[in-house]
N, C-alpha and C positions, 0 to 999 in steps of 0.2 A: 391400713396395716401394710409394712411392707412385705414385696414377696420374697423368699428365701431362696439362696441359689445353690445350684450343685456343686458340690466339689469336685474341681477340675476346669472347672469353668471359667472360660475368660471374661475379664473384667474391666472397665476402664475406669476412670479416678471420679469421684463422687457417684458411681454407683450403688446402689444399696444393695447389704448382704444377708440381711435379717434382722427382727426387732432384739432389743437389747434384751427383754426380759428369755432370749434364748441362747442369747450369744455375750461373748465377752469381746471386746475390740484389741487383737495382736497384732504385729509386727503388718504395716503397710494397709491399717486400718484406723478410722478413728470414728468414737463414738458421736452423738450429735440428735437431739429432740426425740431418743429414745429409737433410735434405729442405727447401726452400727454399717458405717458406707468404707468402699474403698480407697485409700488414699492415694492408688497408681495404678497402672495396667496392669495388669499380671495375672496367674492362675490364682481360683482362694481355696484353700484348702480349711478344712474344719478339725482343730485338735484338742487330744483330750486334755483336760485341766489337771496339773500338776498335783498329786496328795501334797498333803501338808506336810510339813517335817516336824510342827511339834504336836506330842501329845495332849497337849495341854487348851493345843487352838481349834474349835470346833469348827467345821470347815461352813461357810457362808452360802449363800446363797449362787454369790455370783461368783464365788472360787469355784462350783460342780456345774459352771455352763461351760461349753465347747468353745474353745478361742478361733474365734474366723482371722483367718490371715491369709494375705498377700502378697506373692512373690515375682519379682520379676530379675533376675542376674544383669539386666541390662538397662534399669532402672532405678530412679532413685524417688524414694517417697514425696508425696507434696507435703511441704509445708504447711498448716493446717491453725489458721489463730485459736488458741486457746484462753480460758479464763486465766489473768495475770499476766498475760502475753504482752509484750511492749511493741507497738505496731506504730509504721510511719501512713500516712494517708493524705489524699489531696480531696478536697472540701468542693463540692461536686453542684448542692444546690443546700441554701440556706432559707428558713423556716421561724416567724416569732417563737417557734415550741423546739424547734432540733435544726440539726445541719446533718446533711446526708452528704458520707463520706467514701471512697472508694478505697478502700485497704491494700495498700502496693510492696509491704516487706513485713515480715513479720521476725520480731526476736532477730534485727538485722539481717535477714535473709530475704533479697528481692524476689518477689513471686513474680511466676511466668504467666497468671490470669490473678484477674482482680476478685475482693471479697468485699460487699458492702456491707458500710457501718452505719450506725447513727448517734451521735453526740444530741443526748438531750438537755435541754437549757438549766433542767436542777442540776447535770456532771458535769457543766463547765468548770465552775471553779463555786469557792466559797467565798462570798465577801459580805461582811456582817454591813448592815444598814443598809445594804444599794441593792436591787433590784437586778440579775444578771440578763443582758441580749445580747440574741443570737447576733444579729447584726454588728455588734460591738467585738463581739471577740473572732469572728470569723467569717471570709469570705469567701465566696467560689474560684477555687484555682489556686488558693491558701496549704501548704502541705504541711502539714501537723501531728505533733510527736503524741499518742494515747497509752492507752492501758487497754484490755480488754475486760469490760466489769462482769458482763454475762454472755451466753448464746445467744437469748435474745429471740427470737420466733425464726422459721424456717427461712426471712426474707433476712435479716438483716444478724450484724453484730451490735450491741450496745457497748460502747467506749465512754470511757471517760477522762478528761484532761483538768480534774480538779485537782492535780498538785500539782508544787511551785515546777517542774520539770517538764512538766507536758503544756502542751498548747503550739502554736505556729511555731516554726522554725522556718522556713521560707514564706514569704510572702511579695507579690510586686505592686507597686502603687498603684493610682489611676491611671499614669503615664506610662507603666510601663515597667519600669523601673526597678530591679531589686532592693527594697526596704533594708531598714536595717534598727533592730533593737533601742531603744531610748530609755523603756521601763518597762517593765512587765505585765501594762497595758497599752503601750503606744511605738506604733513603729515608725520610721522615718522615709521620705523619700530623699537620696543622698543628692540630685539633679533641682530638684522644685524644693525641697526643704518644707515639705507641706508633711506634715503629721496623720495618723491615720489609728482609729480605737483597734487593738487587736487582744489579744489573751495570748501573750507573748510566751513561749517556751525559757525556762531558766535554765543556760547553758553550762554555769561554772557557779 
């Protein structure tokens, strides 16, 4: 369980500020595996939850918890991947079962520390009769366009790049080389003209 901080108290970013089932996550806070951490340094204050404005809406559970928030005048929240979140990533070590990815912008916003992912080989993509591998659609050092599908457990993010829009967008060849698109499995070396299996990102 996490433990609960005072209000007033200085905080830095991924620190935890109390479990969710106590708190609600505000302004420079984000929720996450049932614990509500900090998104930035700053002091966190605990505020009370807004009544409702209609009669009619019976106030919830987690509208009567205290909203933990985080302030700092002199800073700006982290960036923070969310479920739906469109994230670019470089493809770090690959796995017959996943590829483990390192999370480098999220929602087009470069982050200043990385978040790991993992692409499992049923969210690659879908292709009716063929069998999908890892090896075939992605390689280490590969930078690739996702989605964020879940949270995922406390180590990683689960991704997925099974539409036609997601998958590699940079890639370089054996030789070195920046690749370049042929089909939306195969990339090319523009030098060696040697072809290469990829799960190609559809640009247009």
């Amino acid at each position: 369980m996490a433990e609960k901080i005072e209000a007033g108290s200085f905080v830095v970013p991924g620190q935890a500020l109390g479990p969710e089932s106590e708190f609600q996550a505000g302004e420079g806070a984000f929720l996450r595996d049932g614990v509500v951490f900090s998104a930035l340094a700053g002091k966190v204050a605990f505020l009370a939850p807004e009544p409702s404005t209609s009669e009619e809406e019976a106030p919830s559970a987690t509208s009567n918890k205290p909203i933990a928030q985080v302030t700092n005048p002199n800073a700006k929240p982290t960036v923070v991947p969310r479920e739906k979140s469109v994230v670019l990533a470089q493809v770090t070590k690959i796995t017959p079962r996943f590829a483990q990815v390192a999370i480098v912008s999220v929602d087009e916003v470069t982050l200043t520390e990385y978040f790991p992912g993992t692409v499992r080989v049923t969210d690659i993509q879908v292709v009716q009769g063929e069998p999908v591998e890892v090896y075939k659609s992605f390689r280490p050092g590969d930078l690739i366009r996702a989605e964020v599908l879940s949270l995922g457990d406390s180590r990683t993010y689960y991704l997925t790049t099974a539409k036609p829009e997601y998958g590699v967008v940079l890639a370089k060849s054996i030789g070195g080389h920046t690749m370049e698109a042929v089909s939306n499995k195969l990339m090319q070396c523009p030098k060696t003209k040697l072809k290469e299996y990829r799960k190609v990102a559809k640009t247009s």
